[in-house]
C-alpha positions as CSV (number, residue, x, y, z in Angstrom):
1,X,-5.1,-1.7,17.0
2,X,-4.5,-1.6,13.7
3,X,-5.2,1.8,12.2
4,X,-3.7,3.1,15.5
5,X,-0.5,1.5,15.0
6,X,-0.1,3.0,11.6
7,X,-1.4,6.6,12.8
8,X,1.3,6.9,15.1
9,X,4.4,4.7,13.2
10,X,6.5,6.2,10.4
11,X,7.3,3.5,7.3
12,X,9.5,3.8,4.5
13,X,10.1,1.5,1.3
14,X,12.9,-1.6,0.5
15,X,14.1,-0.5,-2.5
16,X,13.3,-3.5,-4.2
17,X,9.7,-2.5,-3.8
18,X,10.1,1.0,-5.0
19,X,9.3,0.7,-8.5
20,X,6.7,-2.1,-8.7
21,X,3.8,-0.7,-10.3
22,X,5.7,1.5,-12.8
23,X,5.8,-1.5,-15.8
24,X,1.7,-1.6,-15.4
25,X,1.5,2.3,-15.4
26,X,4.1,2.5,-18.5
27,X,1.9,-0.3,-20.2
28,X,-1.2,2.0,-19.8
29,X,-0.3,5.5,-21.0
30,X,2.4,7.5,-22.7
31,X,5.2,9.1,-20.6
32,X,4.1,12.2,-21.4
33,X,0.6,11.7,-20.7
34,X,-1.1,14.4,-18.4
35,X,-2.2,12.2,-15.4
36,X,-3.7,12.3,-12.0
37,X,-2.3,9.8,-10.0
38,X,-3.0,8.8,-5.7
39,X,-1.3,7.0,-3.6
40,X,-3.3,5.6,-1.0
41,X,-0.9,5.1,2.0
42,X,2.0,6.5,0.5
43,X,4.4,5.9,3.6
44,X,7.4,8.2,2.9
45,X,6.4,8.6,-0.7
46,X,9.1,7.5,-2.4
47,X,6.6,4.5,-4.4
48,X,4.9,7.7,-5.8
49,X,8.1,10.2,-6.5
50,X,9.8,7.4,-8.5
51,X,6.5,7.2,-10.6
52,X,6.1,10.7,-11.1
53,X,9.6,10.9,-12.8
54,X,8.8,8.6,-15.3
55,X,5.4,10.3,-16.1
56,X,7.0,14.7,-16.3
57,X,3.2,15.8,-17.2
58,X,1.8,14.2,-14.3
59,X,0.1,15.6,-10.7
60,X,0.0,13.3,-7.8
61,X,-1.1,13.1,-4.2
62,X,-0.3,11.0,-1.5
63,X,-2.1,10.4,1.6
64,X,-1.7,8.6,4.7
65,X,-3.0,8.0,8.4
66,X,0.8,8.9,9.2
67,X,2.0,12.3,10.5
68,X,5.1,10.7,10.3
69,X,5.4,9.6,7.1
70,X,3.9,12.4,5.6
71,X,6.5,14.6,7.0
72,X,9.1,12.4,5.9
73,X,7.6,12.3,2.1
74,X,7.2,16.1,2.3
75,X,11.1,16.6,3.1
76,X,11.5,13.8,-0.2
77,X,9.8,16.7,-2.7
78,X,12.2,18.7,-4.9
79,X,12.3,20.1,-7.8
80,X,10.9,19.5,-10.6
81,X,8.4,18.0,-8.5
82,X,7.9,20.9,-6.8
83,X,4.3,22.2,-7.3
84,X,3.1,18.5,-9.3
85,X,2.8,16.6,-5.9
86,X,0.5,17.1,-2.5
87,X,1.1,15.0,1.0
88,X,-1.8,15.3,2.8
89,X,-2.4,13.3,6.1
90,X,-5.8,11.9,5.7
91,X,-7.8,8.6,5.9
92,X,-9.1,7.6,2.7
93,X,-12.8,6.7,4.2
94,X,-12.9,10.3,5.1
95,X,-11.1,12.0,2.2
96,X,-12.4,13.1,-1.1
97,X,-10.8,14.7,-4.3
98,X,-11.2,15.2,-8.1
99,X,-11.3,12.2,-10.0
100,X,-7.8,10.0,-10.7
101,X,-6.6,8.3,-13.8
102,X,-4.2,6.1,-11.8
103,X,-4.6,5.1,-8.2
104,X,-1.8,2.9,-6.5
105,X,-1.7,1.4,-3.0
106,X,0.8,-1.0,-1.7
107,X,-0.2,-3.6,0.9
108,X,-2.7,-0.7,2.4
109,X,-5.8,-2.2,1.3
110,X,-5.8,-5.0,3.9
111,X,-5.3,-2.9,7.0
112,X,-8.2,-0.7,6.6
113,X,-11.4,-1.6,8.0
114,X,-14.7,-1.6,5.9
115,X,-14.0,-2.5,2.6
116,X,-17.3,-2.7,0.9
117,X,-16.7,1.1,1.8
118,X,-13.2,1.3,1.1
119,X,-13.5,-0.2,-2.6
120,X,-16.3,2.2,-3.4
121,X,-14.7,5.3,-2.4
122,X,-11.8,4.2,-4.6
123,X,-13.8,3.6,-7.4
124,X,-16.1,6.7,-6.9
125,X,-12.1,7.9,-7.1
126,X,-11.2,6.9,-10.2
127,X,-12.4,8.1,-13.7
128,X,-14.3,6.1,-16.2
129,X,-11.7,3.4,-17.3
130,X,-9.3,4.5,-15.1
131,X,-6.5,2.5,-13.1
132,X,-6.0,0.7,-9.3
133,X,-3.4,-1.3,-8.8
134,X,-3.1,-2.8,-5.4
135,X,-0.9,-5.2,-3.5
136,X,-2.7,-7.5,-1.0
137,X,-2.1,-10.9,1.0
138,X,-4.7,-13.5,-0.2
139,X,-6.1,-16.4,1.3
140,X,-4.3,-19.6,1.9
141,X,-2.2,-22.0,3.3
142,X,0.9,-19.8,4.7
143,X,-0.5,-17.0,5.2
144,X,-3.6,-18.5,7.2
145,X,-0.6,-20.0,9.6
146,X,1.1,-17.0,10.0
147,X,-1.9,-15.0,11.3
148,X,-2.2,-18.1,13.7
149,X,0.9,-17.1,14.5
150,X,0.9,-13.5,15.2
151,X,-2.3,-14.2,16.9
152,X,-0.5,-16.0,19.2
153,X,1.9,-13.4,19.5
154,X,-0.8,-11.0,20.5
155,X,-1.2,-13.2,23.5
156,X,2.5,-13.2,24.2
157,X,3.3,-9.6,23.3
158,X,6.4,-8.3,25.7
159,X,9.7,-6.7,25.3
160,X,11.4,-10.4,25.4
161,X,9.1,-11.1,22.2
162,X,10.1,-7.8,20.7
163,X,14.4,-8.9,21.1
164,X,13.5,-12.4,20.0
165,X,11.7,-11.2,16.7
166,X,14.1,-8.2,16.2
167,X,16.9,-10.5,16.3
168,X,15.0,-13.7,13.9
169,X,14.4,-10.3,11.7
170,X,18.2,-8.9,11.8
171,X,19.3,-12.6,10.2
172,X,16.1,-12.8,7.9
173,X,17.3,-9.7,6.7
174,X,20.7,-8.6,7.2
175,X,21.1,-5.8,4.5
176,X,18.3,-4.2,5.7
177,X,19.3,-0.9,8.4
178,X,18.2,-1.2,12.4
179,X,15.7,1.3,11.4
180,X,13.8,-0.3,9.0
181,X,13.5,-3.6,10.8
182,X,12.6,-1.7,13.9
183,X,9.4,0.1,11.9
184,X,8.2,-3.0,11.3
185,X,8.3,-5.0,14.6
186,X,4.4,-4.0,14.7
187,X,3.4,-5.9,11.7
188,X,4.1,-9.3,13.9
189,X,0.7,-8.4,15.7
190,X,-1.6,-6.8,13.1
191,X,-4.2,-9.1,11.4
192,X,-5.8,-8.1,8.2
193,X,-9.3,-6.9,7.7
194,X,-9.6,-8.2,4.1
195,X,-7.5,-10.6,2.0
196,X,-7.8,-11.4,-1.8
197,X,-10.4,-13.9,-2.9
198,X,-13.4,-14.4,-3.9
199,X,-15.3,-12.4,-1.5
200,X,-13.0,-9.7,-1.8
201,X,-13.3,-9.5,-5.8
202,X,-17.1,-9.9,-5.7
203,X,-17.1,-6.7,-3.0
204,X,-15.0,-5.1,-5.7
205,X,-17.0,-6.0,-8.7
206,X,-20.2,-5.0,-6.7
207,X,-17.9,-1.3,-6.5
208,X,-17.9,-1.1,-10.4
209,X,-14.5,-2.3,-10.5
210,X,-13.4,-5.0,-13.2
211,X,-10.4,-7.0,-12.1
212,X,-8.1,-6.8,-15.2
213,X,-5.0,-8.7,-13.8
214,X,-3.5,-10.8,-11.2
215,X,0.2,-10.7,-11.0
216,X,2.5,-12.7,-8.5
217,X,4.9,-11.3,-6.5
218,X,8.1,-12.3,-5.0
219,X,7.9,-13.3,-1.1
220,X,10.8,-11.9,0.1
221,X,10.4,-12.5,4.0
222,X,9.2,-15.4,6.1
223,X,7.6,-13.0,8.4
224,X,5.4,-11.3,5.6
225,X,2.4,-12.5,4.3
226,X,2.4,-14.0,1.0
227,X,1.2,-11.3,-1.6
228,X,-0.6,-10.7,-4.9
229,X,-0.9,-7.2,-7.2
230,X,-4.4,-6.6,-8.7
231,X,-4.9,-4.6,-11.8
232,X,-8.5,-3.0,-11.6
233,X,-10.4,-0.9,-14.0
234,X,-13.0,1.3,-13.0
235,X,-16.4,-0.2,-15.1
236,X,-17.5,2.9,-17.1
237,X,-20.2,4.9,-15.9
């Protein structure tokens, strides 16, 4: 259910979220540092655009399960990006490239299945040292109740559900556009395949990758699940 809904749905960014990993990034290399960044699930593509015009130098490709979105992100390029960035539509487990010094993927991680696969072929992905940053839901007390909950609505799942959470949603978030909140009705019945915690950083260890950092973030919706950003480095080879 999962990897279908986002094959066939089309997501774009709050703007609040847009610019998230860019202070890590900054802290990491110069801004005119030559890099090869991936974004893993890069929805419309706008996360990975506002990076790239803070790092000139750099290349970049996006991927993502999502026809939709990669149209979307294609129509986003323009110059001077022109020529530095690739959309490709692609599923990571399936997809391979040149080694990256930066990848970023934002609350992607937990909606794809297999991760002792996934977290390899990201580190297998990166370059000796290099950088993944990713956002994920972890393990506890809220969000355990709130996959209860969309369990439930699984067993429920009608158009009456569908005007009763697009309504709770319109006054959870009322600046947000129809569009938006529409996009992400879905999310109310997806359950994660992973989560951070300790199996999930021993998996990722086991992958070569050395957790560096663990950064809160805000929680900006009762509907989401609560979520943390992970600094990996790739162990050296």
């Amino acid at each position: 259910m999962t990897q279908d809904f986002f094959a066939r749905s089309g997501f774009s960014t709050p703007l609040a979220r847009q610019d998230r990993f860019l202070p890590i990034v900054s802290a990491s290399y110069a801004a005119d540092a030559p890099l090869r960044l991936l974004d893993v699930g890069c929805g419309n593509g706008e996360q990975l655009l506002n990076l790239m015009r803070h790092f000139p130098k750099s290349e970049a490709v996006g991927i993502d399960i999502s026809a939709a979105n990669i149209d979307a992100a294609m129509k986003r390029v323009a110059p001077p990006d022109t020529g530095r960035v690739e959309f490709l539509c692609a599923d990571i487990l399936g997809w391979d490239a040149a080694p990256f010094d930066v990848i970023i993927s934002d609350s992607v991680v937990q909606n794809i299945p297999n991760t002792p696969c996934l977290l390899r072929r990201l580190a297998c992905m990166l370059k000796p040292g290099a950088l993944l940053l990713v956002t994920i839901p972890y393990d506890g007390i809220y969000n355990r109740l709130l996959w209860t909950l969309r369990r439930i609505a699984r067993l429920l799942a009608g158009p009456w559900l569908e005007h009763v959470l697009l309504r709770i949603a319109q006054r959870l978030h009322p600046d947000w556009e129809i569009s938006m909140i529409r996009e992400r009705l879905g999310y109310m019945y997806l359950l994660p395949y992973s989560r951070d915690g300790k199996a999930f950083r021993v998996l990722a260890q086991e992958a070569g990758l050395r957790l560096a950092a663990v950064h809160a973030l805000p929680h900006v919706s009762l509907a989401q699940p609560k979520h943390r950003l992970l600094v990996f480095h790739r162990d050296p080879a």
